[in-house]
Z-matrix of the N, CA and C atoms (Angstrom, degrees):
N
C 1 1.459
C 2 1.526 1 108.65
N 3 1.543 2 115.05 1 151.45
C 4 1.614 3 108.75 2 179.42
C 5 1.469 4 105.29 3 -83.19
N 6 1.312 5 87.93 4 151.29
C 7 1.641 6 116.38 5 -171.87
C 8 1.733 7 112.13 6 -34.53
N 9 1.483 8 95.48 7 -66.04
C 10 1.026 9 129.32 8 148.48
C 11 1.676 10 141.02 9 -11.98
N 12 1.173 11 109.77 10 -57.54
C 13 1.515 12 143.43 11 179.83
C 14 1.652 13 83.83 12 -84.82
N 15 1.383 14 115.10 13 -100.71
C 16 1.502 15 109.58 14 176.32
C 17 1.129 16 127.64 15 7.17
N 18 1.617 17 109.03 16 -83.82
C 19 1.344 18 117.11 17 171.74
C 20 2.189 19 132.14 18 -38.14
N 21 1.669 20 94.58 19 -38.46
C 22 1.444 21 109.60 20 177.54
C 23 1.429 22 103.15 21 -72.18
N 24 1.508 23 135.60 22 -22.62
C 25 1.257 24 132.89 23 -157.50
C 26 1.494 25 93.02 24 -102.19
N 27 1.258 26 121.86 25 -13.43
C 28 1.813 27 118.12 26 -163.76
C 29 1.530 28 86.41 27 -98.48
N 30 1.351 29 125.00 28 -44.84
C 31 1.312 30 113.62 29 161.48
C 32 1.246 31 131.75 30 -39.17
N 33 1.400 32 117.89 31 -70.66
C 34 0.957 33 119.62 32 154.87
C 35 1.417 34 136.63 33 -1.39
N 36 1.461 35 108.13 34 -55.37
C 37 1.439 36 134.93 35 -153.06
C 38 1.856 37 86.59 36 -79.81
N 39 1.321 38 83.72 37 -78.04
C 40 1.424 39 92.53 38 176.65
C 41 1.998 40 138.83 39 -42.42
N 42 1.247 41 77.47 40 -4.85
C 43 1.723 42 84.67 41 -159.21
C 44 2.154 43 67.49 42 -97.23
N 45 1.300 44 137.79 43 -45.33
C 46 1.269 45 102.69 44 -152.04
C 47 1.758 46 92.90 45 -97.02
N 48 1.196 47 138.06 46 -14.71
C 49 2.018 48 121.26 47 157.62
C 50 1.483 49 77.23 48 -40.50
N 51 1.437 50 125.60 49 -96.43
C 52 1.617 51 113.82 50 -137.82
C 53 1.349 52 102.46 51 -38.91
N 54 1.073 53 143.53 52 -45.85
C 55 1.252 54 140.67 53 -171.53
C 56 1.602 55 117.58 54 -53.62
N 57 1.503 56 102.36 55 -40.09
C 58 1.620 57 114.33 56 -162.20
C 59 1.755 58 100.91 57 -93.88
N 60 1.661 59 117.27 58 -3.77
C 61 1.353 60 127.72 59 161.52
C 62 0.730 61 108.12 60 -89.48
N 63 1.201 62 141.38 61 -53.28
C 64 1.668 63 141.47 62 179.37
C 65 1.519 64 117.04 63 -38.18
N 66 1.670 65 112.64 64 -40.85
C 67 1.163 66 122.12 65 -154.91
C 68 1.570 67 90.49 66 -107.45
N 69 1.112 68 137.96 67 -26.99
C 70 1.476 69 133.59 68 154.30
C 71 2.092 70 105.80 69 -49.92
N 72 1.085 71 100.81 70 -72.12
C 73 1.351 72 103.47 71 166.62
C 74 1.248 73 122.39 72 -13.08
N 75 1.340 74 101.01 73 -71.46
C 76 2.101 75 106.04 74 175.20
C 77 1.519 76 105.90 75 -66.27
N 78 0.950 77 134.18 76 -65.01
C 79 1.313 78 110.26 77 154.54
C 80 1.300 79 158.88 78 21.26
N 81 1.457 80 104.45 79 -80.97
C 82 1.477 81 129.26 80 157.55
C 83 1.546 82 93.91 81 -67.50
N 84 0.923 83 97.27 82 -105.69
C 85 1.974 84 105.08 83 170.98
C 86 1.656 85 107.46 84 12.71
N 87 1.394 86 116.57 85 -69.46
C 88 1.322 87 126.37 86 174.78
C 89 1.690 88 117.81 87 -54.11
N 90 1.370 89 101.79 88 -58.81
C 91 1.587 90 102.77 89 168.12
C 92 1.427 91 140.75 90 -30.73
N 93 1.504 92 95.21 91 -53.62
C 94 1.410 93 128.65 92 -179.45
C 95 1.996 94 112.47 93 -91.88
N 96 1.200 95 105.41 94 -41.06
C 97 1.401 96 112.03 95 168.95
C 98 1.676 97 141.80 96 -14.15
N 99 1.400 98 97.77 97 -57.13
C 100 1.529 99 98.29 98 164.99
C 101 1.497 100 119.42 99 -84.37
N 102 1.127 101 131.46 100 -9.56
C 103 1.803 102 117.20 101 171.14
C 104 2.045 103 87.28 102 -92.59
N 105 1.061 104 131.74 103 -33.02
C 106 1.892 105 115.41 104 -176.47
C 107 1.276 106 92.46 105 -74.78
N 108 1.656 107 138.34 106 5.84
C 109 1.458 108 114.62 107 176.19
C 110 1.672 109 102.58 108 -102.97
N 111 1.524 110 116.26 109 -47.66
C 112 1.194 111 113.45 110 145.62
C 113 1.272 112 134.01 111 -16.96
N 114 1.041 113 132.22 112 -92.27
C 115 1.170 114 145.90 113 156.03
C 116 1.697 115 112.03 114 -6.77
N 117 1.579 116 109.45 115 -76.29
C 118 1.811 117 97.75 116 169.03
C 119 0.941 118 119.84 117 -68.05
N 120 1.418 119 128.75 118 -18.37
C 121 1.642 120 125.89 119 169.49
C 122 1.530 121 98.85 120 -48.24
N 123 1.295 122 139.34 121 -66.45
C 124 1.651 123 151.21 122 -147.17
C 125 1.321 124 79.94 123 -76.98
N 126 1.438 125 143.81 124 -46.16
C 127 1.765 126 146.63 125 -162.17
C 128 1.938 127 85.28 126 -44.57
N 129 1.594 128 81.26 127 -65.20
C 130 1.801 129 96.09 128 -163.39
C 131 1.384 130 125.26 129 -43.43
N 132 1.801 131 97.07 130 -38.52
C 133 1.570 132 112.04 131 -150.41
C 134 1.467 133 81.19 132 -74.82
N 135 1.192 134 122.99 133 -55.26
C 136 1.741 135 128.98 134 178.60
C 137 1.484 136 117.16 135 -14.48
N 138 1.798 137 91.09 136 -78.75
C 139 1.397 138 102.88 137 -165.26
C 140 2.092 139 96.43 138 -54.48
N 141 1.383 140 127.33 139 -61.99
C 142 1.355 141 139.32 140 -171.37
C 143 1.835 142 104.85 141 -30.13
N 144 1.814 143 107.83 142 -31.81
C 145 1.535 144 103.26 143 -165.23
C 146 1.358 145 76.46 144 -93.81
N 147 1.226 146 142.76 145 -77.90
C 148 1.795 147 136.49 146 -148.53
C 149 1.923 148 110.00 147 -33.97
């Protein structure tokens, strides 16, 4: 295969994992999201009453 070609296809490759992590990422993120927003909300409300 050309050097060339190769190289554009490994890109390629690579450019869509980052993509298919990213979108795992939100994901998790999303799953988990509303009790870690909770959670620093009460961080805040804390520090705001002391």
């Amino acid at each position: 295969m050309n050097a060339e070609l190769e190289y554009n296809v490994m890109q390629h490759h690579a450019s869509e994992l980052r993509q298919a992590a990213a979108e795992q990422r939100r994901v998790r993120e999303a799953l988990r999201g509303p009790r870690a927003e909770r959670r620093h909300r009460s961080v805040f409300a804390r520090f705001r009453s002391a």
